[in-house]
C-alpha positions as CSV (number, residue, x, y, z in Angstrom):
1,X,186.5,-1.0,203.7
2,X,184.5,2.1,205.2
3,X,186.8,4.7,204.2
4,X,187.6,5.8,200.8
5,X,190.2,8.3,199.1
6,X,189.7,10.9,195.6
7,X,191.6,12.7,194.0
8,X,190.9,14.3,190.6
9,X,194.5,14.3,188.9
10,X,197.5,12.8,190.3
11,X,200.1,11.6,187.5
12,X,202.3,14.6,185.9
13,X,202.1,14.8,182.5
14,X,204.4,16.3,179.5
15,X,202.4,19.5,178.2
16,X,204.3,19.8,174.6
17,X,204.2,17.0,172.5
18,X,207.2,16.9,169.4
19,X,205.4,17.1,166.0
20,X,206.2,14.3,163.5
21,X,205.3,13.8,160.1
22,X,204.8,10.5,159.9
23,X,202.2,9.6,162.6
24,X,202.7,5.9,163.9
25,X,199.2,3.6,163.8
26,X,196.5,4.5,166.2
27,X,196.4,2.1,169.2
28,X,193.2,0.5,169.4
29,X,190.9,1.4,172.6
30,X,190.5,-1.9,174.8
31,X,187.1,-3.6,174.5
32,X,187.1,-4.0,178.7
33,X,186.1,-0.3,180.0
34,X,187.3,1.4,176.5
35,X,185.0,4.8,177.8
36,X,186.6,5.0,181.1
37,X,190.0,4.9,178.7
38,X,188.9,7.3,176.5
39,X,188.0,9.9,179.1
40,X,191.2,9.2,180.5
41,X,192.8,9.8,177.7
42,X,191.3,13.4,177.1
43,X,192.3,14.2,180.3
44,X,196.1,13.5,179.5
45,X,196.1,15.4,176.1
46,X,197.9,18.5,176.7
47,X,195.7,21.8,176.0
48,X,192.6,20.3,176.7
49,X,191.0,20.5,180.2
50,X,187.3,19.1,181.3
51,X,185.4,21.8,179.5
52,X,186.8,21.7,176.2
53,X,186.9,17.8,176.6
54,X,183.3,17.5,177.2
55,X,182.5,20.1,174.2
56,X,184.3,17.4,172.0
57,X,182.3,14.6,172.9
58,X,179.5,16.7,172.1
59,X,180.6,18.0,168.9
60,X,181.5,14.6,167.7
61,X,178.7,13.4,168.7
62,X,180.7,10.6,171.4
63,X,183.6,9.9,172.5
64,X,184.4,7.1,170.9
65,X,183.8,9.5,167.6
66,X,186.2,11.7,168.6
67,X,189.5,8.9,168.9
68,X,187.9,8.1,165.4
69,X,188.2,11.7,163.7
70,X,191.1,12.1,161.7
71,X,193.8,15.4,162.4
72,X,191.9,17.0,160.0
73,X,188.7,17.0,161.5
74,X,189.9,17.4,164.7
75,X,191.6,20.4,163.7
76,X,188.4,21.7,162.0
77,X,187.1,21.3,165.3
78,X,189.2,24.2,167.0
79,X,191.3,22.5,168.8
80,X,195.3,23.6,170.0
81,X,197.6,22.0,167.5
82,X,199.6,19.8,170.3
83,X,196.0,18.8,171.2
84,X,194.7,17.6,167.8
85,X,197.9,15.7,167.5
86,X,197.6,13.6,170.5
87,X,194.8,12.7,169.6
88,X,194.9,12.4,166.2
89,X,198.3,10.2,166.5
90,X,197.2,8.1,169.1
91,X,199.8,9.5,172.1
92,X,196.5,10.5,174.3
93,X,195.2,6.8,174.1
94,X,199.2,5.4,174.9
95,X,199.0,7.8,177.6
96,X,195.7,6.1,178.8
97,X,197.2,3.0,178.5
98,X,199.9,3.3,181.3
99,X,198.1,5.5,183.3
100,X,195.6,2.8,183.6
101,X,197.8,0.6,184.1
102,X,199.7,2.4,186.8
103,X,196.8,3.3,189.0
104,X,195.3,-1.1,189.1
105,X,198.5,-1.7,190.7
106,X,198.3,1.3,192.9
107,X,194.8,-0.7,194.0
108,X,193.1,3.1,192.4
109,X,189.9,2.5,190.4
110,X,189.4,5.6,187.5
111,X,186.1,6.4,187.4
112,X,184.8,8.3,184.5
113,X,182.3,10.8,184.0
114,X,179.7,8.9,181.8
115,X,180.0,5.6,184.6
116,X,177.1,5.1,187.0
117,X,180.1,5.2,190.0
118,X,180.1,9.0,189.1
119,X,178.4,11.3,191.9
120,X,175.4,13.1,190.0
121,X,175.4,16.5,191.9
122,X,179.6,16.8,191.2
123,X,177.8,16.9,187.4
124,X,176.1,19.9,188.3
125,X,179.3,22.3,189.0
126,X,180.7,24.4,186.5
127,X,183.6,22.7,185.5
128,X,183.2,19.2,186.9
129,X,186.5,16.6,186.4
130,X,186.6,13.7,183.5
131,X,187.8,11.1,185.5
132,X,188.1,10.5,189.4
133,X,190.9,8.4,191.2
134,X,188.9,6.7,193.6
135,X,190.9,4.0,196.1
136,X,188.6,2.3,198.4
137,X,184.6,2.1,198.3
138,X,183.5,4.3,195.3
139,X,179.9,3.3,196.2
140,X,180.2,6.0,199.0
141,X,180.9,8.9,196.6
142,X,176.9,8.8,195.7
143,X,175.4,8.4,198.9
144,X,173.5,10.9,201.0
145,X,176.7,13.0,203.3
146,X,177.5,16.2,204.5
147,X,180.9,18.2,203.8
148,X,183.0,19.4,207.3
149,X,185.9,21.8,206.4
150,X,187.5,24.5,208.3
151,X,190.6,26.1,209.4
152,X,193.6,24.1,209.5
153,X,194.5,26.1,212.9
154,X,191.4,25.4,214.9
155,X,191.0,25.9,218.7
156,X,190.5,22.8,221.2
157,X,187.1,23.6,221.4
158,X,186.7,23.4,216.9
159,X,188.4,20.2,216.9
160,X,186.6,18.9,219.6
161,X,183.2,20.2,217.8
162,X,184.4,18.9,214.6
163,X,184.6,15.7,215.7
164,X,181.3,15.1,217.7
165,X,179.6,16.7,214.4
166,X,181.2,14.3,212.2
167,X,180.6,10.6,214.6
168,X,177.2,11.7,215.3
169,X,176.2,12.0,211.7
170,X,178.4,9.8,210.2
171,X,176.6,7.3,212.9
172,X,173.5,8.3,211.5
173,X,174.1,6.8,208.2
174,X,175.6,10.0,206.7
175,X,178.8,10.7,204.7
176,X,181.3,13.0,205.9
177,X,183.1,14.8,203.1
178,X,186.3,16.2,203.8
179,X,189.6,17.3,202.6
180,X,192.4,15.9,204.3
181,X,194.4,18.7,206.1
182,X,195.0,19.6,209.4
183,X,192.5,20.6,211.6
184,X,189.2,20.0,211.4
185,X,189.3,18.6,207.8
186,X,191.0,15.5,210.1
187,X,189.1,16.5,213.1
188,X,185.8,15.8,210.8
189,X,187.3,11.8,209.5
190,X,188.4,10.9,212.7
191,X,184.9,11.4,214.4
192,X,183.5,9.6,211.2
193,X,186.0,6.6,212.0
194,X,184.8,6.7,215.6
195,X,181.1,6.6,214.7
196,X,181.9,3.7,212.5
197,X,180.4,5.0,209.6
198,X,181.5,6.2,205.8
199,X,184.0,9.2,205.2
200,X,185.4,10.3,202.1
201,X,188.8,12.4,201.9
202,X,189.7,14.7,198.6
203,X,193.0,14.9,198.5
204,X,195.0,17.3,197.0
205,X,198.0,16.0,196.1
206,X,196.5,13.1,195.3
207,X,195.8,9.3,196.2
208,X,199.2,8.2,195.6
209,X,200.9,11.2,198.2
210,X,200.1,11.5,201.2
211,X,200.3,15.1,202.5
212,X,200.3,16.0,205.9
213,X,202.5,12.8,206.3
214,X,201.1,12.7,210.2
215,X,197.4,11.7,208.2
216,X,198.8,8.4,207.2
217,X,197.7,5.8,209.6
218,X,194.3,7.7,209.7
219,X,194.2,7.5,206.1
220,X,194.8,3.6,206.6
């Protein structure tokens, strides 16, 4: 399969969690894949975004460290109370757990930020995401492409610019990057369908809704 969908976040989540005072058992982390997990599950602990994830790791010294520490310490380590309690209790891994779950039988593979799937220059931004929802050929997140985006209102002549640009360097081997909306965002994966070549789409309401619904059988 050429083409291949991403999408950073895609399952709400609860942002409070209840306070108990008696926390159940931790759940133990999987064996299979139990750092992809564990990224997930920072991801899903409310308070805590990509930044203050990756600070955690480091602080701990990794993450498996850090679903070790106890409240205490992970309190000490300045993070929000509903934070350290998801973690410390156990709820971010359960959280992991269906999520996980949820996205293999949505045929989505989670790739996290420490696996050799994960594009090295998205490591370089500022604030790069944990964990990627990837459905289709993750290999073609790391190979040599060029982005196309643009208005979503575009005139004949953009569209039909978009799409030359995009077959004849998508037939060159490259891989188009796009977004998924109107205009020459689909302009740009339709030329890299016709050039038989590799495109990736970002979406952003994720893998599991398709928005504009008229993208669907070009998504396919």
């Amino acid at each position: 399969m050429h083409r291949v969908g991403i999408v950073l976040r895609h399952y709400s989540r609860e942002a409070a969690l209840s306070s108990v005072t008696v926390p159940d058992p931790k759940p133990s982390i999987p064996s299979a894949n139990s750092n992809q997990l564990s990224w997930l599950a920072l991801t899903l602990t409310p308070g805590l975004g990509p930044t203050r994830g990756r600070r955690l790791d480091e602080f701990f010294g990794s993450i498996d460290a850090v679903f070790n520490a106890s409240l205490t310490e992970l309190e000490a380590a300045g993070l929000p109370a509903p934070a350290a309690q998801s973690l410390g209790m156990g709820r971010s891994l359960e959280l992991a757990n269906d999520e996980a779950a949820r996205a293999k039988a949505a045929g989505i593979e989670l790739v996290a930020q420490d696996c050799p799937a994960y594009p090295s220059r998205l490591r370089q931004i500022y604030d790069p995401p944990l964990v990627l929802y990837v459905r289709g050929n993750v290999a073609a997140l790391s190979q040599p492409g060029i982005a196309v985006a643009g208005t979503r209102h575009p005139t004949p002549y953009g569209v039909g610019m978009a799409e030359r640009l995009a077959c004849d360097l998508a037939a060159r081997g490259l891989v188009i990057f796009s977004g998924l909306a109107r205009g020459v965002d689909s302009a740009a994966h339709r030329g890299a369908v016709a050039g038989k070549g590799e495109t990736v789409a970002v979406f952003g309401t994720g893998v599991d809704v398709m928005y504009p619904k008229e993208n669907s059988r070009l998504t396919e």
